[in-house]
Structures are given as C-alpha cells and as structure tokens.
C-alpha positions as CSV (number, residue, x, y, z in Angstrom):
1,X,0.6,-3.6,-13.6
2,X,-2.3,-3.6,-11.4
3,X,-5.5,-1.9,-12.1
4,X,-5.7,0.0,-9.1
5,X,-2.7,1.5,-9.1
6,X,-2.9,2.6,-13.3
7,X,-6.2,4.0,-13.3
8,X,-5.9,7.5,-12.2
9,X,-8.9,9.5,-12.8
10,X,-11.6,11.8,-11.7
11,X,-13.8,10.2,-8.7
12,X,-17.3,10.2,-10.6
13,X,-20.0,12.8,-9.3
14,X,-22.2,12.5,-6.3
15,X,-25.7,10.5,-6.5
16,X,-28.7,12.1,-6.6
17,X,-30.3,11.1,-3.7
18,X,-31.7,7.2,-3.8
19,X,-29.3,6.2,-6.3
20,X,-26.7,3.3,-6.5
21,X,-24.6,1.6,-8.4
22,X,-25.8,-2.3,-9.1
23,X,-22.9,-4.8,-11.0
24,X,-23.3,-8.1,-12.2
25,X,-20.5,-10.6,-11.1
26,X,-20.9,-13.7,-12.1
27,X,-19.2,-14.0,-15.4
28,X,-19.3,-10.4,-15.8
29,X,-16.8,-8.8,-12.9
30,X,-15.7,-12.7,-12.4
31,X,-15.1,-15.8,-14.1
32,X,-17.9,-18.4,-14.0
33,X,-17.1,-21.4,-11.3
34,X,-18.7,-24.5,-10.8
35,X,-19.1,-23.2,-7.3
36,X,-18.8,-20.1,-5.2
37,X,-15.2,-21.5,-3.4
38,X,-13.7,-21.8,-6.5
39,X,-14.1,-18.2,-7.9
40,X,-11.1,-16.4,-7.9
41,X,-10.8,-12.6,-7.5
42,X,-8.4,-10.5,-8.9
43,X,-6.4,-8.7,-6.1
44,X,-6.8,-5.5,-8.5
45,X,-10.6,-5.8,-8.6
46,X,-10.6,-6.6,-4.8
47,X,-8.6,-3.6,-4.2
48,X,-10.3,-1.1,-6.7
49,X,-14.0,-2.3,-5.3
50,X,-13.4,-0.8,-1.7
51,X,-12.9,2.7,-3.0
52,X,-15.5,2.7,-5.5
53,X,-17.9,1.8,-3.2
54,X,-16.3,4.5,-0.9
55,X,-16.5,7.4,-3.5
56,X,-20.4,6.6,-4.1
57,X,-20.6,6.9,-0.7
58,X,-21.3,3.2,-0.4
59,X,-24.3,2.7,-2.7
60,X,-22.9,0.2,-4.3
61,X,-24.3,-3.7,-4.5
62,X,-22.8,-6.8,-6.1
63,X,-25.5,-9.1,-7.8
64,X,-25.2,-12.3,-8.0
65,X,-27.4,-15.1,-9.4
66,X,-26.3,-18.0,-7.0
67,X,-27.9,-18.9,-3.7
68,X,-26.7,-18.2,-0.9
C-alpha cells in the first residue's frame, strides 16, 4: 500500500507569515548513498512531497548536506 494513497488526513494549518517547513534527507527522508545517483526515492515519498509542499503553499525546502 502506498503512503500517499493511505494517509488521509487534515491538510495542516496555514503559516504564519515567514514560515517554512525545512527536512533533512539524507538518511533521514532517504537512505544514505555513497553518491547522490545512487539514492533511491520512494515513489510514495516522491508523490506525497509535491502536495505537501503544495498545502504550505510551497514553503517547503529539502536540506541536504552534499555538495552540489
């Protein structure tokens, strides 16, 4: 069962003003990888991350401690 598609809840409240939402990836949202072409993303998480950026109204950043 995907993640996306099980979760059904309450979009969260609107921001105050200057807020966002900040996540960690790397071995948090992800699996650690010797290298950034060899992380593999969940199609759930890859689905569900659109819309959550969408219901904050896109203050929402991925952090990640590789270069770029």
């Amino acid at each position: 069962m995907e993640l996306a598609r099980s979760v059904r809840q309450a979009p969260p409240p609107p921001l105050p003003d200057g807020f966002a939402v900040f996540l960690d990836i790397d071995g948090t949202l992800l699996d650690l990888a010797p290298a950034p072409d060899a992380v593999h993303v969940d199609k759930a998480l890859a689905t569900l991350l659109p819309r959550v950026r969408r219901a904050l109204g896109g203050a929402l950043a991925l952090i990640t401690g590789r270069r770029r």
